[in-house]
C-alpha positions as CSV (number, residue, x, y, z in Angstrom):
1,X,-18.1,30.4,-50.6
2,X,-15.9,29.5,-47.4
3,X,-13.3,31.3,-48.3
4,X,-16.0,34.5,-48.6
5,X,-18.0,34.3,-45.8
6,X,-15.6,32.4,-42.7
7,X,-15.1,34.6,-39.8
8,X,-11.7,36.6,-39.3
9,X,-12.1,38.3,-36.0
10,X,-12.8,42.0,-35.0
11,X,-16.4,41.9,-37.3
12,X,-14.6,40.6,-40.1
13,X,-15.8,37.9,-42.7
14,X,-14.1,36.5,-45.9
15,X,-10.6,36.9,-47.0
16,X,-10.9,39.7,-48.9
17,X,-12.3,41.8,-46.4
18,X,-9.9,40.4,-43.5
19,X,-7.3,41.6,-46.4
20,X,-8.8,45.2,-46.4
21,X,-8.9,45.7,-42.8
22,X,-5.9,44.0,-41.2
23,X,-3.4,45.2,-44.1
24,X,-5.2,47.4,-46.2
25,X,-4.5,45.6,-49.4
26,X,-6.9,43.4,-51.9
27,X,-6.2,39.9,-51.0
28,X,-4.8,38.8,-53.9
29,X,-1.8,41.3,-52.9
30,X,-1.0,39.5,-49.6
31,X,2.6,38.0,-49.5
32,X,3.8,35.4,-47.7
33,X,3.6,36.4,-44.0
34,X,0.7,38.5,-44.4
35,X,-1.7,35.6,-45.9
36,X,-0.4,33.0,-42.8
37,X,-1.4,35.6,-40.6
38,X,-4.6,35.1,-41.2
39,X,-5.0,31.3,-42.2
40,X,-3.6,31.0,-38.6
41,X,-6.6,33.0,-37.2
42,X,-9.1,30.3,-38.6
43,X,-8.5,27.9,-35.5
44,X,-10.0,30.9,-33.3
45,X,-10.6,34.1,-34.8
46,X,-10.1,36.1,-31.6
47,X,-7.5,34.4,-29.2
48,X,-5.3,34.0,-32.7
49,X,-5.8,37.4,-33.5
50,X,-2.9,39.7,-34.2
51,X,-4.9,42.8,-32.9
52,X,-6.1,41.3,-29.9
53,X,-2.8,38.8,-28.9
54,X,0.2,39.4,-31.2
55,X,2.0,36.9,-29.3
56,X,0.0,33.6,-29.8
57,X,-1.0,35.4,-33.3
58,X,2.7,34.9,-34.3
59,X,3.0,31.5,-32.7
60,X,-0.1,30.1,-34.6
61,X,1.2,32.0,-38.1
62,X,4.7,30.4,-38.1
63,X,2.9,26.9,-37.2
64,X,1.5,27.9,-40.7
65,X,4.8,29.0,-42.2
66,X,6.3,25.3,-40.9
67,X,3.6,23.7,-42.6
68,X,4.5,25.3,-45.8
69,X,7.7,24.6,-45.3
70,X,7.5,21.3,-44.7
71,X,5.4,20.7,-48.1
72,X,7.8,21.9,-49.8
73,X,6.0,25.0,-50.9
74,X,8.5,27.9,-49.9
75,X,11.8,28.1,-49.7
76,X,14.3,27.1,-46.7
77,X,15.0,31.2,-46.8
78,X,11.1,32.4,-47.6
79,X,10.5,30.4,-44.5
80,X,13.2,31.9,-42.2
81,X,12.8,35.3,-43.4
82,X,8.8,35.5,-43.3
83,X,9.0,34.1,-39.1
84,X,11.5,36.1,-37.9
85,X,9.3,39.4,-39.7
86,X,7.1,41.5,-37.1
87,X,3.7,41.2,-38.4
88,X,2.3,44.6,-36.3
89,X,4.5,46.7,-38.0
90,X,2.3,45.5,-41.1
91,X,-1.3,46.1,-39.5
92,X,-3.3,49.1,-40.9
93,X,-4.1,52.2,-38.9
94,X,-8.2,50.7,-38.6
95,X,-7.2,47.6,-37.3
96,X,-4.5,49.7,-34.7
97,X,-7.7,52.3,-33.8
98,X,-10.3,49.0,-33.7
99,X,-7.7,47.8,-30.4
100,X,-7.7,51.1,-29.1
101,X,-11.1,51.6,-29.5
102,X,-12.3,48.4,-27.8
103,X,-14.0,49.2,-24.1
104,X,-13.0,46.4,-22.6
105,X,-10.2,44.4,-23.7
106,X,-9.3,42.4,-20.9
107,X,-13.0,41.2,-20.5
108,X,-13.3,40.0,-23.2
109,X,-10.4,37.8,-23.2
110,X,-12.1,36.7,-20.2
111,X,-15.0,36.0,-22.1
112,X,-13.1,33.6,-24.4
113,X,-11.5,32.2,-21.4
114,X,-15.0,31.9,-19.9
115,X,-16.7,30.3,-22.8
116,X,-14.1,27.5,-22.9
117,X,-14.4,26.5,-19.8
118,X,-18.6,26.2,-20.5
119,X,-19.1,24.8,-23.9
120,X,-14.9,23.5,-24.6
121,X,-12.1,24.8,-27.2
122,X,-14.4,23.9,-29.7
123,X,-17.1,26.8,-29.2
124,X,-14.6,29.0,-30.2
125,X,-13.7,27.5,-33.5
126,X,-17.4,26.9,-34.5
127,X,-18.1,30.6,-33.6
128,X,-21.6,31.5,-35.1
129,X,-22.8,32.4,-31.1
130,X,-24.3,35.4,-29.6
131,X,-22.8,35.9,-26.3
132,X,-24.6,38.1,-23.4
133,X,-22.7,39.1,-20.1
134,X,-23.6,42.0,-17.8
135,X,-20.7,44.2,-18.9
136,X,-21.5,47.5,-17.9
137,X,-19.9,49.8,-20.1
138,X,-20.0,53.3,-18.5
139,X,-18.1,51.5,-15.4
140,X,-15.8,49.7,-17.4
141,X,-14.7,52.7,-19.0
142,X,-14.7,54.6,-15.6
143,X,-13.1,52.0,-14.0
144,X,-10.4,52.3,-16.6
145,X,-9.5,55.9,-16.6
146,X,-9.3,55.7,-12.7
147,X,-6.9,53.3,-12.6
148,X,-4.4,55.0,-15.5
149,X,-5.0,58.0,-13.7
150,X,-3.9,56.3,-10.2
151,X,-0.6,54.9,-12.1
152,X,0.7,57.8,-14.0
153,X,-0.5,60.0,-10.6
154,X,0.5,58.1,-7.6
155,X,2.2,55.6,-8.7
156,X,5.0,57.7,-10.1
157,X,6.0,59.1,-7.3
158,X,5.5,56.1,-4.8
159,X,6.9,53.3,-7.3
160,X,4.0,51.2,-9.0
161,X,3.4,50.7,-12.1
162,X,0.2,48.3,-12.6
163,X,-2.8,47.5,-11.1
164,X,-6.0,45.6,-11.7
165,X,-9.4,45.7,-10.9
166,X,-12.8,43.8,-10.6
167,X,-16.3,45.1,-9.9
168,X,-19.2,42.9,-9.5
169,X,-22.9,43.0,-8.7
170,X,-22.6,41.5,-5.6
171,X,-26.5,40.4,-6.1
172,X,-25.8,37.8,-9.0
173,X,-22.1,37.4,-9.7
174,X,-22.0,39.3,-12.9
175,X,-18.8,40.6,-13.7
176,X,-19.6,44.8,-14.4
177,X,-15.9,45.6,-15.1
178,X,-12.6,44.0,-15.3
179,X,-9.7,45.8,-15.7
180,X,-6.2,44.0,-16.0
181,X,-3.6,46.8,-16.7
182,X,-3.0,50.2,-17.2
183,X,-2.5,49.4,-21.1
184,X,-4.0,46.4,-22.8
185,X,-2.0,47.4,-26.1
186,X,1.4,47.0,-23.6
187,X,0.7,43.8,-21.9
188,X,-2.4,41.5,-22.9
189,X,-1.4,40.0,-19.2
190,X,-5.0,39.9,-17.1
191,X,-3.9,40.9,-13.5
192,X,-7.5,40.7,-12.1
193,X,-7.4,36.7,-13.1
194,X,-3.8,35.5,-14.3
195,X,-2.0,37.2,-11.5
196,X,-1.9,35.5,-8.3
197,X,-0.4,37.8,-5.1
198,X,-0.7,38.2,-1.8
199,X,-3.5,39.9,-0.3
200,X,-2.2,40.7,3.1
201,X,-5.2,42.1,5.5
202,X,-8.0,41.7,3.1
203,X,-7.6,38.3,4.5
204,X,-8.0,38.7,7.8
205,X,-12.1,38.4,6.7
206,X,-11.6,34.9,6.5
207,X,-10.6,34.2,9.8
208,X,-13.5,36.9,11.4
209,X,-15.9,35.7,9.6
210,X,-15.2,31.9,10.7
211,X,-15.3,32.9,14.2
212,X,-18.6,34.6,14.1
213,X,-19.8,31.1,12.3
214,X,-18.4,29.3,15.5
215,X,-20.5,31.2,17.6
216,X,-17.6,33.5,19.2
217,X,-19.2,37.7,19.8
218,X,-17.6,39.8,17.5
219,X,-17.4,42.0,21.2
220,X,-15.0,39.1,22.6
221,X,-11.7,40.8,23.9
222,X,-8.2,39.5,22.6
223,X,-5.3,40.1,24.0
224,X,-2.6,43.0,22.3
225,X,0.1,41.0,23.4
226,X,3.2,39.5,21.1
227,X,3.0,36.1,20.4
228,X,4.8,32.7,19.4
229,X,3.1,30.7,16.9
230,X,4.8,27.6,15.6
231,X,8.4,29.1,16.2
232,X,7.8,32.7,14.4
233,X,7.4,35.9,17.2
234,X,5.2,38.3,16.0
235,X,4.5,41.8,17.4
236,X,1.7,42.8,19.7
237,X,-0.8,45.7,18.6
238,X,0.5,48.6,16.9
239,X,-2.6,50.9,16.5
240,X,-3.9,50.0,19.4
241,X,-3.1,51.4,23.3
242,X,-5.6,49.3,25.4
243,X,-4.1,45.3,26.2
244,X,-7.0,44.0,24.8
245,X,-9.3,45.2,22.0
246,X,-12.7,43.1,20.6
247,X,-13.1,42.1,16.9
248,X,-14.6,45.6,16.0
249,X,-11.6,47.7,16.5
250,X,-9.0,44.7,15.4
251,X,-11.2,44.8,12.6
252,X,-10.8,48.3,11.6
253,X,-6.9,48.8,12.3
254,X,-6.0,45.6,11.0
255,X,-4.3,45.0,14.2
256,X,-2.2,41.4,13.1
257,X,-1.9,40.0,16.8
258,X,-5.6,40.2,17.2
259,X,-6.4,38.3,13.4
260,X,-3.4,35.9,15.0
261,X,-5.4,35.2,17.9
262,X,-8.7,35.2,16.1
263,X,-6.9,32.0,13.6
264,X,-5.6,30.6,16.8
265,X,-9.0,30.5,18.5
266,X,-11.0,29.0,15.3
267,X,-7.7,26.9,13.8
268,X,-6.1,27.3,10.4
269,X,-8.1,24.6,8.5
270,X,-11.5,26.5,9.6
271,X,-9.6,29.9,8.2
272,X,-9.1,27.8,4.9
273,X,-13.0,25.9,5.0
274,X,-14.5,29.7,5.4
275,X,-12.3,31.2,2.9
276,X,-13.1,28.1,0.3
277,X,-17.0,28.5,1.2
278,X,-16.4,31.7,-0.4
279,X,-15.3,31.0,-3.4
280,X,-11.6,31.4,-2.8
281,X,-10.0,28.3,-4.9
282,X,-6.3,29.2,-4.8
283,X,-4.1,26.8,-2.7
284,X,-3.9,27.9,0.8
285,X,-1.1,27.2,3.2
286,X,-2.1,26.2,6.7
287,X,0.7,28.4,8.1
288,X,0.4,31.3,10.8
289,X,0.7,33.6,7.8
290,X,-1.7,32.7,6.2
291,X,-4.3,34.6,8.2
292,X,-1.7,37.6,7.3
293,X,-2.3,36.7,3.1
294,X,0.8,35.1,2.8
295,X,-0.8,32.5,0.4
296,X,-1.5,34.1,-3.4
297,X,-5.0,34.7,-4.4
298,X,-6.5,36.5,-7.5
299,X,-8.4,39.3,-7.9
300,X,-11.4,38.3,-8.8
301,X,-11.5,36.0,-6.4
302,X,-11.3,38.3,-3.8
303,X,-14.2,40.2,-5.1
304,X,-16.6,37.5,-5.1
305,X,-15.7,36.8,-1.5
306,X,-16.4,39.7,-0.2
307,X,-19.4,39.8,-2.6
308,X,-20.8,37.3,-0.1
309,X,-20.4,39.3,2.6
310,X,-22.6,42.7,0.5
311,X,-25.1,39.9,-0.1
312,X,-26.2,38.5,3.1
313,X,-24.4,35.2,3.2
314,X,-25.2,34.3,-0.4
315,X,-22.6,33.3,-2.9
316,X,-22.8,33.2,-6.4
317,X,-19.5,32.7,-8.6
318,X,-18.3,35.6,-10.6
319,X,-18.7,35.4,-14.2
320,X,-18.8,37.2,-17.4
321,X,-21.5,35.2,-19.4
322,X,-25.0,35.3,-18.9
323,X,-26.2,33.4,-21.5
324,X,-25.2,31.6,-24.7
325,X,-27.2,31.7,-28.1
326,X,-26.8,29.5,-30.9
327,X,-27.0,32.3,-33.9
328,X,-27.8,29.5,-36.8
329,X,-30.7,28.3,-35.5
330,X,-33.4,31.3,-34.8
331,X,-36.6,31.6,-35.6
332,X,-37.2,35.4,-35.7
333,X,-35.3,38.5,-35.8
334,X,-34.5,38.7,-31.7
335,X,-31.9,37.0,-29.7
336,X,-34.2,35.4,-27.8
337,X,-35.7,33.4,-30.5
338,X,-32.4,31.8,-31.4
339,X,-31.6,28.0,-29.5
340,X,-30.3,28.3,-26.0
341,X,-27.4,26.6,-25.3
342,X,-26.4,28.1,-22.1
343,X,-27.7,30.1,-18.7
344,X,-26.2,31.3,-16.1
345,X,-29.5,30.9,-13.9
346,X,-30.0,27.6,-14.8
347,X,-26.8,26.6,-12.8
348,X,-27.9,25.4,-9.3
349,X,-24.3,24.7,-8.8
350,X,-23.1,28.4,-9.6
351,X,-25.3,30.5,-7.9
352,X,-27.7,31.3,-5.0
353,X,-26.2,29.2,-2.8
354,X,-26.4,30.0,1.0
355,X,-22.7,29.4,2.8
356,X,-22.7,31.5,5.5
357,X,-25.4,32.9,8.3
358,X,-26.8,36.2,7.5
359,X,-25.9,37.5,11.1
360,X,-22.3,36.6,10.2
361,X,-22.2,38.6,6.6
362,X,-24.2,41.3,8.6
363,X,-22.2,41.6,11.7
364,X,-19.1,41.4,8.6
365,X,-20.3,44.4,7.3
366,X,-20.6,46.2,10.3
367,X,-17.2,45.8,11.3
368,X,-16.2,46.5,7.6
369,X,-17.8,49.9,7.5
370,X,-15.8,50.6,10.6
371,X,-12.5,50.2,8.2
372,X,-13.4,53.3,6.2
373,X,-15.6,55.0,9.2
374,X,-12.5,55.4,11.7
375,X,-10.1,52.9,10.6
376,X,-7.5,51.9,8.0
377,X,-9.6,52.5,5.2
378,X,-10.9,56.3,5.5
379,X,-9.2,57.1,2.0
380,X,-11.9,55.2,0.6
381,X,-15.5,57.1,2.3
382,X,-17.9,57.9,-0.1
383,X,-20.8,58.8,2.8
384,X,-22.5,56.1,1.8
385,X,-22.6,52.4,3.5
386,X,-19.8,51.4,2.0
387,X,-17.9,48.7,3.8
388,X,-14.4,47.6,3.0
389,X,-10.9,46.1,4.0
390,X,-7.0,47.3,3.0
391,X,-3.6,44.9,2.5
392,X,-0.3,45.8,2.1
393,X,2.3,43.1,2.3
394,X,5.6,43.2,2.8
395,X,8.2,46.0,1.8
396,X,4.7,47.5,0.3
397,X,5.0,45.1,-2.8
398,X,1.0,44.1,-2.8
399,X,-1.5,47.3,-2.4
400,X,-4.8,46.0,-1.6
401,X,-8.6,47.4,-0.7
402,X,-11.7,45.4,-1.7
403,X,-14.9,47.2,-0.6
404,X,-18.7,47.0,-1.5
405,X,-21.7,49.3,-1.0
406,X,-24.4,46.9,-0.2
407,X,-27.6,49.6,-0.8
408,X,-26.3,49.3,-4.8
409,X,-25.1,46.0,-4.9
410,X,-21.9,46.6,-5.7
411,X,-18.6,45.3,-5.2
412,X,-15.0,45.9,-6.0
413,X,-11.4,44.3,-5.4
414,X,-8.2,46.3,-6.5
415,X,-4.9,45.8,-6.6
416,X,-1.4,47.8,-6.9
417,X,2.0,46.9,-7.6
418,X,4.8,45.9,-10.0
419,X,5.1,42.9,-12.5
420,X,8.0,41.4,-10.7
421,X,7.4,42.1,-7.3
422,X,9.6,44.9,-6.8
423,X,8.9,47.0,-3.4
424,X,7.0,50.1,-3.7
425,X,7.1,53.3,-1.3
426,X,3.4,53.2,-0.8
427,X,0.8,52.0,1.2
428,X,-2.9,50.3,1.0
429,X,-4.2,53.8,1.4
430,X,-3.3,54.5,-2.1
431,X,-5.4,51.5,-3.1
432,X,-7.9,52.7,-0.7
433,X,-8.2,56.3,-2.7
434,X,-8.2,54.8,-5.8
435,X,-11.6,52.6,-5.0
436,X,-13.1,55.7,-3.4
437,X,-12.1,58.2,-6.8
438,X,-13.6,55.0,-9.1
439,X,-16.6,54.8,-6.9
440,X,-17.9,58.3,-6.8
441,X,-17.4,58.3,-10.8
442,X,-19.4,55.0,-10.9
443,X,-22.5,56.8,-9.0
């Protein structure tokens, strides 16, 4: 009966049918390599799937090859031939098209990850759970297309080759679409969470938005001057003619003496307390550069930042899962009737928490739209009230724009570059376009 009806991944249950859709073969025809394929998926039918993660698949099946081994059941040769054999050479074309044909990969890896962290490695084993997040699966696909499109386009001819990128509903947290590569069959690596890089001037927010908490007018002049912090000269304003200029218009041409100043003025460790209020967790270095991005944050993270910003000072943490259904114990035919085991909404500590004034996230906004009204960021104008910020960091290696459009909720953080930090010839802009080209799909 086990053996029957236990769950094999990708809507499959019972050996027999695992049999006919990862190999298509009865399973008493399954060899060696084949049948620890999937006795090594039973842990955790999805993270140890071929289709899904052929590289923890294969660690997992030769754990079960050992095993053998060591029982004495196969041969020192049947052992050593069957773990050095590719197993995806072996996969059937409707297990290959099921990969393809899933919307959104990289969520829902994230998803796994996510329900881990809530209910422990053990949730995934037991399985038997219906699992609701706020996917939105016209973005997700749109999101998708627009960002291959960006890479084969633009980044061909100015020297990137990934990307990532994360929209949320800036109202509750939920995670809309997650994208965390141009190919999730080439690289099962999530850039919008695993990666950590260097934002550059989308973290200049940080340091704004913890002087308007101290009380210091976003129309307060700073000088345009160079300056010596802490032994490292930088340059004075390089967009900017005037010796002064206010928050506004440092704002909008990311001029880096004037976020300098603006760190100096409010000190590195408020930079770091504002940034943390926001849901920023990565380590941050209390360095001058930080208020540059010298200090590596996610994706995702950055979105729900700036998420606070679209939503009046109110921060929820961005997730995947709404809720979390026990599916062996319903009463009726409807999710809803099965036993709750988890709510997003029923989290205090998660969500609707206030952190910062509204004035601040308001008077945030405002100098955000100037970014794409006159500023740095016109690549991304959609004619709307969208708001956002650009980063590039040095030698071009991190492409960054994170924008919302408060009237519809929405935000989104992207991100272009290589895999090992190889320069490119581009700029933020590019980053920039690509946000304003997903946007106007999304609408």
């Amino acid at each position: 009966l086990y053996l029957n009806k236990v769950y094999l991944g990708v809507g499959q249950s019972g050996f027999e049918d695992a049999a006919q859709f990862y190999f298509d073969k009865s399973a008493r025809n399954l060899d060696l390599l084949e049948s620890a394929t999937l006795i090594a998926m039973l842990p955790a039918p999805n993270a140890f799937n071929p289709i899904v993660d052929p590289d923890k698949s294969r660690e997992q099946r030769n754990l079960v090859i050992d095993r053998m081994h060591k029982l004495g059941m196969i041969t020192d040769q049947e052992q050593r031939q069957a773990k050095l054999t590719p197993i995806e050479e072996r996969l059937s074309e409707e297990a290959r098209r099921s990969l393809s044909n899933n919307a959104a990969p990289y969520f829902y890896g994230y998803v796994q990850q996510e329900l881990t962290e809530l209910l422990g490695e053990d949730a995934l084993k037991m399985g038997n759970l219906y699992i609701e997040t706020g996917l939105d699966i016209t973005m997700q696909q749109k999101a998708a297309s627009a960002l291959k499109a960006s890479i084969e386009q633009d980044g061909t001819q100015v020297g990137f080759s990934q990307g990532a990128i994360a929209t949320l509903d800036s109202d509750t947290g939920e995670i809309l679409a997650m994208v965390g590569g141009k190919d999730y069959a080439e690289s099962q690596f999530n850039r919008a969470v695993q990666a950590k890089r260097q934002p550059g001037s989308t973290f200049k927010v940080f340091g704004y938005g913890a002087a308007l908490e101290q009380g210091i007018s976003p129309y307060t002049a700073f000088s345009c001057a160079p300056l010596n912090w802490q032994g490292q000269q930088y340059r004075g304003c390089e967009r900017t003619s005037t010796a002064s200029t206010d928050m506004f218009r440092g704002m909008a041409q990311s001029e880096n003496a004037i976020a300098l100043r603006i760190a100096q003025t409010v000190g590195l460790d408020g930079v770091i307390n504002f940034a943390q209020q926001l849901g920023v967790d990565s380590q941050l270095r209390p360095s001058p550069g930080l208020i540059l991005g010298e200090s590596e944050v996610s994706v995702l993270e950055m979105a729900g930042a700036y998420a606070t910003f679209a939503n009046d000072g109110t921060w929820n943490k961005p997730h995947a899962i709404r809720r979390i259904f026990d599916s062996s114990d319903c009463t009726g035919e409807t999710i809803d009737s099965c036993h709750l085991l988890y709510d997003f909404s029923n989290r205090a500590d998660l969500h609707r928490e206030q952190v910062i004034s509204r004035d601040t996230a308001r008077t945030m906004t405002s100098m955000l739209q100037g970014v794409i009204q006159g500023g740095t960021g016109t690549a991304a104008r959609l004619g709307l009230d969208e708001a956002g910020k650009t980063g590039t960091t040095n030698s071009n290696v991190d492409l960054w724009f994170v924008g919302y459009v408060p009237s519809q909720d929405l935000v989104t953080a992207i991100w272009l570059g290589n895999d090992d930090n190889s320069p490119t010839r581009g700029g933020s802009s590019y980053a920039a376009k690509l946000w304003g080209a997903y946007m106007r799909e999304a609408f």
